[in-house]
C-alpha positions in Angstrom: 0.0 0.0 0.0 1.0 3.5 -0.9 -0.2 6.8 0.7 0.8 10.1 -0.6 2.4 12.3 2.1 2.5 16.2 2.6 4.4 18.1 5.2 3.2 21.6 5.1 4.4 24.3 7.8 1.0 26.1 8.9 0.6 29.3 10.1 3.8 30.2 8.3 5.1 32.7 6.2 8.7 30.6 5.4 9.7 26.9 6.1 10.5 26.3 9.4 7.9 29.0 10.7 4.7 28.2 12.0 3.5 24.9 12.8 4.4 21.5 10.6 1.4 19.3 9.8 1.5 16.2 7.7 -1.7 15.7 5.4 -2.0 11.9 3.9 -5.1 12.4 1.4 -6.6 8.4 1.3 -8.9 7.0 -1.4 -10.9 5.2 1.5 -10.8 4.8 5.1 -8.3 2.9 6.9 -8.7 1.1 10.0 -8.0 3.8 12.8 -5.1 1.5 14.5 -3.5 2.0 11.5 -4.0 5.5 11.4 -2.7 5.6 14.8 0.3 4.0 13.7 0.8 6.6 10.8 0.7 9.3 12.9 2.8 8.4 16.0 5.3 7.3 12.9 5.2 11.0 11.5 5.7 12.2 14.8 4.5 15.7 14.6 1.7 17.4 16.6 -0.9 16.3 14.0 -1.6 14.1 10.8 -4.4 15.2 8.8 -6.1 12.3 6.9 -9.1 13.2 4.7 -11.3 11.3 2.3 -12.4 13.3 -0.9 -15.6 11.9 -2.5 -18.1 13.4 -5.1 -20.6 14.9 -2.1 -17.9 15.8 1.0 -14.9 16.0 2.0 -14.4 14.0 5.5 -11.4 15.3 7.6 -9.8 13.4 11.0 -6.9 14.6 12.8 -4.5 12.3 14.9 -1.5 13.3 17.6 0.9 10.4 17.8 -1.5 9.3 20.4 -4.9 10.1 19.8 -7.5 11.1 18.0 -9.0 14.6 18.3 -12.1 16.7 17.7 -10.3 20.1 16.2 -7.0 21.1 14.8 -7.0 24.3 13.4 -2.8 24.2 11.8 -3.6 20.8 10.6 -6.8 21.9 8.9 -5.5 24.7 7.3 -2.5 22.1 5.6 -4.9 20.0 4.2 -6.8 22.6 2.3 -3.4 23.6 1.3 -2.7 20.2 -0.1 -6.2 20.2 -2.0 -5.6 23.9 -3.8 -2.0 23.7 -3.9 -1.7 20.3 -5.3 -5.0 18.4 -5.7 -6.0 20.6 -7.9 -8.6 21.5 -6.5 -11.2 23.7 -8.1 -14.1 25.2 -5.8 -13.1 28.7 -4.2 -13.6 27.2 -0.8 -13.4 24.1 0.4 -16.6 22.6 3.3 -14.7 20.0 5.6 -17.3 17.2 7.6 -15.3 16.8 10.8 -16.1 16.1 14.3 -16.5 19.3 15.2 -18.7 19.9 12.6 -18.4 22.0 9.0 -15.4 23.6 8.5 -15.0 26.4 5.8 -11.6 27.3 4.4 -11.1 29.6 1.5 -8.2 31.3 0.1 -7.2 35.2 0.8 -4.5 37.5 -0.8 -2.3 36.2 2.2 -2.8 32.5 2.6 -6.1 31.1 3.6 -9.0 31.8 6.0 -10.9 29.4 8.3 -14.3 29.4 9.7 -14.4 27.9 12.9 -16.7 27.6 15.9 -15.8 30.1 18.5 -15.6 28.6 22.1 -17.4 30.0 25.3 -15.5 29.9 28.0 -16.2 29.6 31.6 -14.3 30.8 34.9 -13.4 27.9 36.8 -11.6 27.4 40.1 -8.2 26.0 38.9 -7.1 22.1 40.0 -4.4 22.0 42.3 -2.7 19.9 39.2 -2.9 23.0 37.0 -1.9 25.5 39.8 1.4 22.8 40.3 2.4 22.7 36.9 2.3 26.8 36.9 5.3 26.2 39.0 4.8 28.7 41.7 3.1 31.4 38.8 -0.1 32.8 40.0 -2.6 33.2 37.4 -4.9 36.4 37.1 -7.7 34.0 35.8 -8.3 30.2 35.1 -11.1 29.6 32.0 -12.2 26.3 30.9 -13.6 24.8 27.7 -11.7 22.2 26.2 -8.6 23.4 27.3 -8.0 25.1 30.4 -7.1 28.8 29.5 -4.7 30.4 32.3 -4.2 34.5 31.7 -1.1 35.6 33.4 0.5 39.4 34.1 1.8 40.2 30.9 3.6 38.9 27.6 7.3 38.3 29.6 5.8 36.0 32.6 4.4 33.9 29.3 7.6 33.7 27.9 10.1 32.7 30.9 7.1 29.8 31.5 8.7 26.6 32.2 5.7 24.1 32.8 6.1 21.0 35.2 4.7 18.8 32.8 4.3 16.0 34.9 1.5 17.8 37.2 -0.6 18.5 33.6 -0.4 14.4 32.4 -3.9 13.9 34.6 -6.2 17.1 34.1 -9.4 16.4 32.7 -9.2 18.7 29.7 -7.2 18.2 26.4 -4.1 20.9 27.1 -3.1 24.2 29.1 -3.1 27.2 27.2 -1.5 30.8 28.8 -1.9 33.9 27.6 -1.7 37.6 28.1 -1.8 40.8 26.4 1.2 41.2 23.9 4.0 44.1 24.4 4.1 44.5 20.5 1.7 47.1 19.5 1.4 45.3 16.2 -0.1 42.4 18.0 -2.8 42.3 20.8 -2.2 38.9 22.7 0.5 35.7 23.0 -0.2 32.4 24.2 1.7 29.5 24.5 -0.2 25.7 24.1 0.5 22.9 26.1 -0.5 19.2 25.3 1.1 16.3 27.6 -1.5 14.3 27.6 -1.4 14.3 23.7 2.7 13.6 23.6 2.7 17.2 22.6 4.6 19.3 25.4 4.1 22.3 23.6 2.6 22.7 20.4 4.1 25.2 17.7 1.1 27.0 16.4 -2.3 26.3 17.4 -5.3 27.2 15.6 -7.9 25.3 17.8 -6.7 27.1 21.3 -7.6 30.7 19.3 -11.3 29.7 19.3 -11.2 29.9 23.0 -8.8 32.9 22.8 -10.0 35.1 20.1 -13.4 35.6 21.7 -11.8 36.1 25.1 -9.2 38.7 24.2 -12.2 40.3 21.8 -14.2 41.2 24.8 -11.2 42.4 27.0 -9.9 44.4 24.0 -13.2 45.4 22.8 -12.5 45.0 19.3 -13.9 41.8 16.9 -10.6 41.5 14.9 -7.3 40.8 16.7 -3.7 39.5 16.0 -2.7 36.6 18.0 1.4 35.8 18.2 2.1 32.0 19.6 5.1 32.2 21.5 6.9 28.9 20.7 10.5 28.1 19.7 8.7 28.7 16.2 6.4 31.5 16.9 3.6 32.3 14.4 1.2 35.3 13.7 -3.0 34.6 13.7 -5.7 36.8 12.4 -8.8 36.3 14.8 -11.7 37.4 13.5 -14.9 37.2 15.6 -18.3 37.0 13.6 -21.0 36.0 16.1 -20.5 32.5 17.1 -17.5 31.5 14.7 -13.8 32.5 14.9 -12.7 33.6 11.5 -8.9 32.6 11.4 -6.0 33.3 8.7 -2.4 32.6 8.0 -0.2 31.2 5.3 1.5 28.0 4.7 4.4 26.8 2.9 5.2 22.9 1.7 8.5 21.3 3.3 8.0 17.2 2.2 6.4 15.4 -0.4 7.1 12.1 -0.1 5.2 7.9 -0.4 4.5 5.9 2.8 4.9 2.5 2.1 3.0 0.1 4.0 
């Protein structure tokens, strides 16, 4: 068996920017244990599979160890794959995931993604989560399918060094910390954390600026925002808050082509 493989850096405006996805487009689905396999053997934060038929176009996304509901830098790869080198043709491209219909179309700049914007709630923060903060009190602990921490300011997000360990057994997917950004060309940072997904910290993340854009957009008091990820990578996001969905937009730029042979 032969599966065409992509690496694409997402949210990127040169290689080695942003955050590298691999995309395998399949003619059918494969058993997920062998999915599994694929991705752990990629070894980067996601693999994008997707199966394009006459009607849809079905998209999964897998960590080396799991399967999840949303990837936003891995979504926006494999609609780079399809107009980039699929050839193809629609000026958008309707994605059936598990989260639902996502939208991605191309801009002057690189491409745009219509997500679902994520409500989040205050919480009292685990003891786990405080632990892993090492010592770092947070101004505010949010929850939706990450635990969003907002600390002082853009340097205490930086200088970060997580105890990992502490974050292996919260009940959410990851940590995410932010704060308002120094830059006046940008208006917050984060930094994304995944242990339980063998992803310490996770280059770009697309997913954690559904809960952040509409968070920072109330704050700020302004619908559209620049996000900057703060990895050894770093990457800029447009956020773009239209009622319930998170418009989000960034380039991408092809590293690999390559065969898996199974």
């Amino acid at each position: 068996m032969k599966i065409k493989l992509f690496q694409v850096d997402a949210f990127a405006a040169n290689v080695f920017e942003g955050n590298p996805a691999a995309v395998c487009p399949l003619d059918d689905w494969l058993p997920d244990v062998l999915l599994q396999k694929i991705a752990e053997e990629n070894n980067l934060s996601e693999t994008a599979f997707f199966v394009l038929t006459d009607t849809e176009i079905t998209l999964r996304w897998f960590t080396p160890k799991a399967e999840v509901d949303l990837c936003g830098h891995a979504t926006l790869a494999a609609a780079h794959v399809l107009f980039q080198h699929l050839a193809y043709g629609k000026s958008e491209i309707s994605f059936q995931t598990k989260s639902g219909e996502l939208v991605v179309s191309k801009t002057d700049s690189g491409y745009a993604m219509d997500f679902p914007a994520s409500v989040l709630t205050p919480v009292e923060p685990p003891a786990d989560l405080l632990l892993g903060l090492g010592g770092i009190k947070p101004l505010a602990v949010y929850a939706d399918f990450d635990y969003v921490v907002v600390l002082d300011n853009e340097q205490v997000v930086r200088k970060l060094t997580p105890q990992f360990v502490s974050w292996l057994n919260l009940d959410l997917r990851g940590v995410v910390v932010t704060a308002i950004a120094d830059d006046e060309n940008t208006d917050f940072v984060s930094r994304c954390f995944f242990p339980k997904l063998d992803v310490n910290e996770d280059p770009v993340t697309g997913s954690a600026h559904c809960e952040l854009a509409p968070y920072w957009a109330k704050q700020l008091n302004n619908s559209k925002l620049i996000g900057k990820q703060l990895s050894s990578r770093s990457g800029l996001m447009g956020c773009e808050l239209i009622g319930d969905r998170v418009m989000l937009t960034g380039g991408a730029k092809d590293y690999l082509q390559g065969v898996i042979i199974i």
